[in-house]
N, C-alpha and C positions, 0 to 999 in steps of 0.2 A: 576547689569544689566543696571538702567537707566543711569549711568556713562561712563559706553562703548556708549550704543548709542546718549548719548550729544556730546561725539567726535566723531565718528567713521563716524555718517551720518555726520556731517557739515565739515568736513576734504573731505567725498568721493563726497559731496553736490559742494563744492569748483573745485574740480577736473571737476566736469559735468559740472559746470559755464567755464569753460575755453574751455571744448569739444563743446557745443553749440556755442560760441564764432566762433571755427571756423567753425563748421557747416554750421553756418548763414553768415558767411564772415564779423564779424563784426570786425576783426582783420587781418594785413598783414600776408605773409608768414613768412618775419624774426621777427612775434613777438615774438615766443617762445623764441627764439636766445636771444632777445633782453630784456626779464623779465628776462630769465637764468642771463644772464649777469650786471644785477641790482640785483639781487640776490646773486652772487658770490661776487661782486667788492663794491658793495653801502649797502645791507640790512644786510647780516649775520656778517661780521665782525663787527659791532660796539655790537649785540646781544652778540657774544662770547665774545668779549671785556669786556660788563660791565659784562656779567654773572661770570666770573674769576675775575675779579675787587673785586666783593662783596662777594664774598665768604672766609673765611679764609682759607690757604692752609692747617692749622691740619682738619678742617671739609672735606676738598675734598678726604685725604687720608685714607678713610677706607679700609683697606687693605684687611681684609676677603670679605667687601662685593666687593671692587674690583677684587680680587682671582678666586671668584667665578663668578664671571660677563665676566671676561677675558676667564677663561677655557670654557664656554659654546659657545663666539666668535671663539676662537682660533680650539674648536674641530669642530665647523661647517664648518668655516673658507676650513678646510683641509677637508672636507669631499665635498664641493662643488667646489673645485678646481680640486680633483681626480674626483669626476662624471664629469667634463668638457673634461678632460684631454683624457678621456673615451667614454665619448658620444657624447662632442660639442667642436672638440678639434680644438685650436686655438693659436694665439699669446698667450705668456704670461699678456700681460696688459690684454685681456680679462679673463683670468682666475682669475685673480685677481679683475675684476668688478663681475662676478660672484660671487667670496666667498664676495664681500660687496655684492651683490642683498641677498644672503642666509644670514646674518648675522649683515646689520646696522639697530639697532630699530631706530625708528620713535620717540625719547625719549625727542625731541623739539616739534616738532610741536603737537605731541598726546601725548606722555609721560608728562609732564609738568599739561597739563588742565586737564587730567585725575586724576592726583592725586591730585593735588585742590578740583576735583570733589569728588573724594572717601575719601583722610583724610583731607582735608583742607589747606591751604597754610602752616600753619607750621610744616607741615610733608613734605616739597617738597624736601628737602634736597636730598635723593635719584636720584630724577628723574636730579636734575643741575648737581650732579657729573657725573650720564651716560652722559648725554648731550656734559660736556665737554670735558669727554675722548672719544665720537665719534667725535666731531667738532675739537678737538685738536690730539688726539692720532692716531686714525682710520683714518682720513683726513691724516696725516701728511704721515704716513706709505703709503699709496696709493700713496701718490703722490711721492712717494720716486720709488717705483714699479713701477708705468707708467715711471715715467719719464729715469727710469734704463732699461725698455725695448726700448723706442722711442732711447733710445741712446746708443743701442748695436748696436756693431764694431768698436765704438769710441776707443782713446785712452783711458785708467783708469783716467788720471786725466781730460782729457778732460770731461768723463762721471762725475766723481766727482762735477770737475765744474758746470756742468752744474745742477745735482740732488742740489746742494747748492743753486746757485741760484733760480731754481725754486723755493723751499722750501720760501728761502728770500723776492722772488715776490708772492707766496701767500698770499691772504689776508686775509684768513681763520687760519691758523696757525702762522701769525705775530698777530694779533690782537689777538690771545689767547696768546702769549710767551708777548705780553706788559701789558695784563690781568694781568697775571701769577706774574710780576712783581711791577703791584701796588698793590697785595694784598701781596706778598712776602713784599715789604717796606712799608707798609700799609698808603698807599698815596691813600688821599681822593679822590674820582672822581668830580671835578667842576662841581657845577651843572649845566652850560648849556650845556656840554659836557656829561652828565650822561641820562638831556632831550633827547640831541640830539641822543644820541643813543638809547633811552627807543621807541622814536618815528619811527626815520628809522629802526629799530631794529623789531619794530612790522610787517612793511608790510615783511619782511620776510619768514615767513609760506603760507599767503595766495598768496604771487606770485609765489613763489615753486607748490605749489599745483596746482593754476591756470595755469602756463607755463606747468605741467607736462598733465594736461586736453589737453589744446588746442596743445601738442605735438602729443599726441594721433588719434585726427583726420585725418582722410582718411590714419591710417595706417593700415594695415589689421589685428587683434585683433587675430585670430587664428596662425599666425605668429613665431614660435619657443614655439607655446605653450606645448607641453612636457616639455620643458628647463625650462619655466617659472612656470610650474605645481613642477620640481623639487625644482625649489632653493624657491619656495611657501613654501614647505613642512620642507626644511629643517628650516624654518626661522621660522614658528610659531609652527611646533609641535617638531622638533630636538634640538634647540634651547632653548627652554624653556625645557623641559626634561633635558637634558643633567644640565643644571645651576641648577633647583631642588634640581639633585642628589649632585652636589656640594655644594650647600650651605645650605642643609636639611641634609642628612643623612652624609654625610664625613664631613662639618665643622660645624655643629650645630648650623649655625647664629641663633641670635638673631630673633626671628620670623617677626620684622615689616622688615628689614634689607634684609630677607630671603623673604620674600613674595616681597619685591621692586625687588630683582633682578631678580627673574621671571617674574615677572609683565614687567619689559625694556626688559629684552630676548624675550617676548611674544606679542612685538608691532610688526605693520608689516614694510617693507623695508620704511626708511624715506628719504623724501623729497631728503636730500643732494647730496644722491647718485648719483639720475638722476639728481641732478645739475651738480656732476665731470663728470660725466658717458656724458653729452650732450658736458661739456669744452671739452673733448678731444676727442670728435670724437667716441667715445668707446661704445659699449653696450647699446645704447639707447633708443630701442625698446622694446628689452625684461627686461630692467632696467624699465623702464616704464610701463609693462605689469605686471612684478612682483609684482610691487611698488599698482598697481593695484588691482591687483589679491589679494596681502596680506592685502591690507587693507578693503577691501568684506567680505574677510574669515576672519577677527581677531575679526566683530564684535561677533566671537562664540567662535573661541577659548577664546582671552582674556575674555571673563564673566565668561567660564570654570574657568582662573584660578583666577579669580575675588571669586568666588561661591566657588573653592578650601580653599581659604583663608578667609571666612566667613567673603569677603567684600559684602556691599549694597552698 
């Protein structure tokens, strides 16, 4: 319990420092815009960068706990795209910001301190692989999906075209594929390039966090809250349910293995989301509202399944 709340308040703590901010006018109107986009372009890529760097590629690949980590995304995934489809029905990119609002854990910014805090740092191994298959995997497929809706009616290879290059100009999933690649040749990171990123790498969390606060101000909070009540619900109680049954009773992980993957199914919407979710124009409010909302309510679920797993 006192593990959830060393993150949960200082993460939702962070958020309301950004919302006062603009209360008080002690920020312009394009700040958000403009942390987004130091967030996007300057802070996260050198994070994903060194966190793939340092990891060996046999360690990132466990395959069951991945199995089970995926089927728990991929069923939410589909179950919050048809409630869209159905009740908040829209463009395709937005249904696809959706199923990330029901389905990206927060497995950077809370996943990480969190398990420091419950098993200590060398047990974090769990929490860098979710991380990096949200920052590399999850990221990459999104943008693959927006950028194939913005460029329906094209011609196919024009569309092609163009989903390549985005992809190329992202600097989220280039900095994980040149990761990917010094840990694959296992090429040392220069230490002042390993600093450099260790340090811009940090302010990452807290300006996500901070931008998504001061986003929030003077928008109306009641605002598609049904919607936001849904993809709440699918993300910390469907979500982690569903992963459970996969990797407790069908694959029998390994029990610390099996508690980690519920443990990142069970974080609420992270940061990154409303970073893509604000790039493109898409989903922003109630991306924000979600992000919101689930990180209020996980400080109960998650200690549930904290307390499940006869962590302190």
């Amino acid at each position: 319990m006192q593990a959830v709340f060393n993150v949960a308040l200082p993460v939702f703590g962070i958020m309301f420092a950004g919302y006062m901010s603009g209360r008080l006018g002690l920020l312009g109107e394009s700040a958000s815009q403009a942390l987004n986009n130091f967030v996007y372009y300057f802070a996260l890529p050198p994070l994903l960068f060194l966190s793939m760097a340092q990891v060996p590629l046999e360690q990132i690949f466990n395959w069951p706990y991945l199995a089970a980590y995926t089927g728990g995304v991929l069923a939410v995934f589909a179950a919050a795209m048809i409630a869209g489809l159905i009740l908040f029905p829209g463009r395709p990119a937005l249904h696809c910001m959706q199923g990330m609002a029901a389905t990206f854990s927060n497995t950077g910014y809370m996943g990480v301190p969190l398990f420091i805090a419950a098993f200590g740092e060398q047990m974090l191994l769990p929490a860098l692989i979710a991380t990096v298959y949200n920052g590399a995997l999850v990221v990459g497929v999104m943008v693959v999906l927006i950028e194939l809706d913005m460029k329906a009616g094209s011609r196919p290879l024009l569309i092609l075209r163009g989903v390549v290059v985005a992809i190329a100009k992202n600097p989220l999933v280039m900095s994980t594929v040149i990761g990917i690649l010094f840990s694959a040749w296992q090429i040392a990171v220069p230490v002042p390039i390993e600093n450099f990123s260790k340090i811009l790498g940090a302010a990452a969390g807290p300006a996500a966090l901070f931008s998504m606060g001061l986003f929030l101000y003077g928008k109306p909070m009641t605002a598609g809250l049904g919607e936001v009540g849904i993809m709440t619900f699918l993300k910390l109680i469907a979500q982690p349910l569903i992963t459970w049954w996969l990797a407790v009773p069908v694959m029998n992980l390994d029990p610390f293995w099996a508690a980690s993957a519920v443990i990142m199914a069970a974080l609420p919407t992270g940061g990154l989301a409303f970073v893509l979710s604000l790039r493109y124009g898409i989903y922003t409010q109630r991306m924000s509202g979600t992000i919101l909302m689930s990180t209020v309510l996980s400080v109960v679920t998650v200690s549930f399944v904290l307390v499940y797993f006869g962590i302190e």
